[in-house]
N, C-alpha and C positions, 0 to 999 in steps of 0.2 A: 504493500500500500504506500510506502512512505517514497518507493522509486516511482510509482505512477504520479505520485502527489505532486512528486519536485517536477517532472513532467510537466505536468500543469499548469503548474505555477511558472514555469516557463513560458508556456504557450500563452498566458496569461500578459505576463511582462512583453512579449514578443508583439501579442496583439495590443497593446496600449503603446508601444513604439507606432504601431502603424495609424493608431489614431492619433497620435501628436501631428505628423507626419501629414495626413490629412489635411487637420485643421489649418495649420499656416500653409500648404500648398491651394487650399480652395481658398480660402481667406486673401490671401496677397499673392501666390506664386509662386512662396520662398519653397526653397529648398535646403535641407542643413548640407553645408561642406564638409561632414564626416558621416562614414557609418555611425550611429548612434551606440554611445559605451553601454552596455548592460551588465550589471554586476550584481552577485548575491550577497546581503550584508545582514549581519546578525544584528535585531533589535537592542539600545539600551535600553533597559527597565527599571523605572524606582518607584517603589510602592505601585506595583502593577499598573503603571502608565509606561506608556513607549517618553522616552527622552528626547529633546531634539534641539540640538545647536545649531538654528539654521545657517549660520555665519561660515562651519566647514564647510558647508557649499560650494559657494566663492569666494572665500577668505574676505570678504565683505559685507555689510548690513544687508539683510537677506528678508523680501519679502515672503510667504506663504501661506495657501490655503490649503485648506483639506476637505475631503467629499465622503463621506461613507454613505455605502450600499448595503439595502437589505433584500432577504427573501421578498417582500411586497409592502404595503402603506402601512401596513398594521404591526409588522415588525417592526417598518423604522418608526413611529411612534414610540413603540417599548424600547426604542434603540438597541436592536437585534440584531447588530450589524457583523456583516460577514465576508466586508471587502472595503479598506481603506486605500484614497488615492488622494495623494499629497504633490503639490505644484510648489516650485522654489523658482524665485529670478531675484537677480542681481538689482538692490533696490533701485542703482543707478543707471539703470538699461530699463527698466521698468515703460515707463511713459514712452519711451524710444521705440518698444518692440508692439505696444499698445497702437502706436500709430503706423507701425509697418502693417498692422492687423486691421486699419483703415477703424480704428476707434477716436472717439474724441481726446484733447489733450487734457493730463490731466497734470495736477500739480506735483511734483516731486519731494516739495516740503509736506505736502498735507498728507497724515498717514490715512485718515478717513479715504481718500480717493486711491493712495496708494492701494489700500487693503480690497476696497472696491475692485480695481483695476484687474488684482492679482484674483480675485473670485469670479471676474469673468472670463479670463481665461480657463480656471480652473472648470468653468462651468460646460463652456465652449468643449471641451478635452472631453468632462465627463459626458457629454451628451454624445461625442460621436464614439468613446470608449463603452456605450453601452450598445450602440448598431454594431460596432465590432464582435462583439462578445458574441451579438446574437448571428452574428456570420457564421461563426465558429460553431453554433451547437449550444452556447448557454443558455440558461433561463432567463429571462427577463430582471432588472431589477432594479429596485424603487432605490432613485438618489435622494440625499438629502440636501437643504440648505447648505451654501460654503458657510466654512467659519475660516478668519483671515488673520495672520499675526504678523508681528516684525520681529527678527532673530530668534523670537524663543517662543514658546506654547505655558510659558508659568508654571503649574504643576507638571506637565506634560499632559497625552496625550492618551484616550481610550483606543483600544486597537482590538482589531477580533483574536476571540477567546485562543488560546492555543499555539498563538500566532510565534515564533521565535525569529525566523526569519524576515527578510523585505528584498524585495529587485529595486533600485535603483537603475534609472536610464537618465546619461545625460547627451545635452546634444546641441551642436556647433554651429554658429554663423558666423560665415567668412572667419571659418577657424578660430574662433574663441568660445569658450563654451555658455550660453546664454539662459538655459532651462535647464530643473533636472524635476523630474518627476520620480515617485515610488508610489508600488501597492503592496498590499500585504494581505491576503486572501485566504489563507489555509484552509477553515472550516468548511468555508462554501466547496473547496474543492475539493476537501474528503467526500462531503456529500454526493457532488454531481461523479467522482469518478464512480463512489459504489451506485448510485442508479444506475450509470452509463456499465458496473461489469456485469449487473443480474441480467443484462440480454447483452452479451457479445456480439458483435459483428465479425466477420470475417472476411478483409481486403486482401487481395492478391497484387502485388506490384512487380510489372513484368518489366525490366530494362535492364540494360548490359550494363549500367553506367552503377557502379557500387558508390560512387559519393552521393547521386541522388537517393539510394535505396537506405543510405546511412542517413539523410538528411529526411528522407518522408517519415522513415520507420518511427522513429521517436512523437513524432507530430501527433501519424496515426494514432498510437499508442496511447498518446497524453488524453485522450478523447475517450479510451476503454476501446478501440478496435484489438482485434489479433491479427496480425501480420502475418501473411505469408511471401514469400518474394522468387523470385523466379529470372535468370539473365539473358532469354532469351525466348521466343513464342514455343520454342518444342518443350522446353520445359516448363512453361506456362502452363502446355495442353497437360503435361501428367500430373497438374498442381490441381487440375478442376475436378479431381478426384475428391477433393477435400471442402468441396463444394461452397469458394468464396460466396459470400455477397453484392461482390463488385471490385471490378477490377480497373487497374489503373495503366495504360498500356501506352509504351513507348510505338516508335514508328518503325524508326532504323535499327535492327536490332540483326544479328549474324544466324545461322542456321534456319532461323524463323521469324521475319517480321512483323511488323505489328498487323500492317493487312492481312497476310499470309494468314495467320492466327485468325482473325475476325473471320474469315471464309470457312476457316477447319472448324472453327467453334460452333458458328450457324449448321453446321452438318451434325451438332451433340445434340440429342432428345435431352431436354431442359437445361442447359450450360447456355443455350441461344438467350436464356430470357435474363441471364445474368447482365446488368448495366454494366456498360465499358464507357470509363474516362479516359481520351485520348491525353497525354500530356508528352510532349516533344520538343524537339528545339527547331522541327520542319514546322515551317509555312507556309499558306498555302493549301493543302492538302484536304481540308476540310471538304469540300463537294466528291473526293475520289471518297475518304471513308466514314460521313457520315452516313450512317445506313445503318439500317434496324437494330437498334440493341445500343449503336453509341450513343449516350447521353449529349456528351461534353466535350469540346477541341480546347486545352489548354496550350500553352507553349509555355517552356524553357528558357530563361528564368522566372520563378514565377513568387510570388505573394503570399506568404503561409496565409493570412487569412484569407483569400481569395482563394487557394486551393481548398483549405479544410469546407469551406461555404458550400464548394463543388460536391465533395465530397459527400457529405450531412443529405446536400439537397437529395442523392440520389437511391441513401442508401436505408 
């Protein structure tokens, strides 16, 4: 459980990168000049509050808000919270990065507007961090109110029950680092991984390339699928003995391609009605093999949450 969990909670952290990412490319255009850092950091704790010096950040006066998520309206009422997401900026980059976000200006002295500023981001974030989640397969879940501080949280801070860990994503404009974000989520993802294992799925992932099969398998996984994998269409064909749920199929592939495979398949009494996700690094190709049974034409490189979305939808 606790190897599915970390799983998760990566895929988690993974998809809250893509909805940063999001937000300032639909907002303004930007784009960050680095892969964005992601890191696993152990909580501090005193008197069963998370601690937070928001100043290590950027060795600077450091604004931030926080968002927590529940099961639904009536948890977060009891405050029942099951996923913490925390926004930090550099208090002097603040109104700078607010108007790259085509926001009003606001005052740099005033903390009222500072604090304001930093909870519509936050807000911004959390609203497309909850479309994301549901790409992926997760449940729906009720945000709460920002609450906004400057360097420090005073007692510190409530955090879900259980919780020892946090991801940490920070992330760069024109190479400096301008945002960091963290969540902290455990509970929630004990939960959904045991629903998601009382009915297992079983993917099949057919492709010769072993860094993609190392890069899906974990993803899959994180979600409660079982994996099965295959480097080529002929061993593909002796894998549907094992009877996936949906398969994920390369193009170009040696002994047996991905078409090659689609034709042999259609000729198996019930393996035909199995869903095939094309995913490739060809272009193109989609009018030669969409035909009965394939769902989906992805291409090479591709967006964990946009593949997982594919994935969910079909299976």
């Amino acid at each position: 459980m606790q190897g599915a969990n970390s799983n998760s909670a990566y895929t988690l952290a993974s998809t809250l990168s893509t909805a940063v990412k999001k937000v300032f490319y639909e907002k303004s255009g930007t784009k960050f000049s680095s892969v964005p850092k992601l890191r696993k950091k152990l909580i501090v704790q005193y008197d069963d509050k998370m601690r937070i010096d928001a100043m290590e950040k950027f060795n600077a006066p450091t604004v931030f808000s926080v968002l927590e998520f529940a099961a639904n309206e009536e948890a977060l009422n009891r405050q029942e919270y099951v996923l913490t997401l925390i926004v930090y900026l550099d208090r002097e980059y603040l109104a700078e990065l607010l108007r790259l976000l085509q926001y009003p200006y606001i005052d740099s002295d005033d903390e009222k507007e500072l604090k304001d500023g930093c909870g519509t981001l936050v807000n911004l974030i959390g609203g497309q961090y909850k479309r994301e989640m549901a790409a992926v397969g997760h449940e729906d879940l009720a945000m709460s109110h920002f609450r906004s501080y400057i360097n420090s949280a005073g007692e510190g801070l409530e955090f879900p029950s259980g919780s020892t860990d946090k991801y940490e994503i920070s992330f760069d404009i024109e190479d400096v680092k301008r945002i960091v974000v963290e969540v902290i989520a455990p509970a929630w993802l004990q939960k959904q991984h045991a629903r998601r294992k009382r009915m297992p799925k079983r993917v099949l992932v057919i492709d010769d390339d072993r860094i993609l099969i190392k890069t899906v398998e974990p993803l899959l996984r994180s979600q409660g699928f079982e994996v099965l994998a295959a480097r080529d269409g002929k061993e593909g064909m002796s894998k549907l003995k094992e009877k996936p749920h949906l398969i994920i199929l390369d193009l170009q592939m040696p002994n047996m391609n991905g078409y090659e495979f689609i034709l042999e398949m259609q000729k198996r009494a019930g393996s035909s009605r199995v869903p095939i996700v094309i995913l490739t690094a060809k272009e193109g190709m989609e009018d030669t093999v969409m035909v009965e049974g394939v769902k989906e034409y992805l291409t090479k490189p591709f967006v964990p949450a946009t593949f997982l979305n594919s994935i969910l939808r079909h299976i």
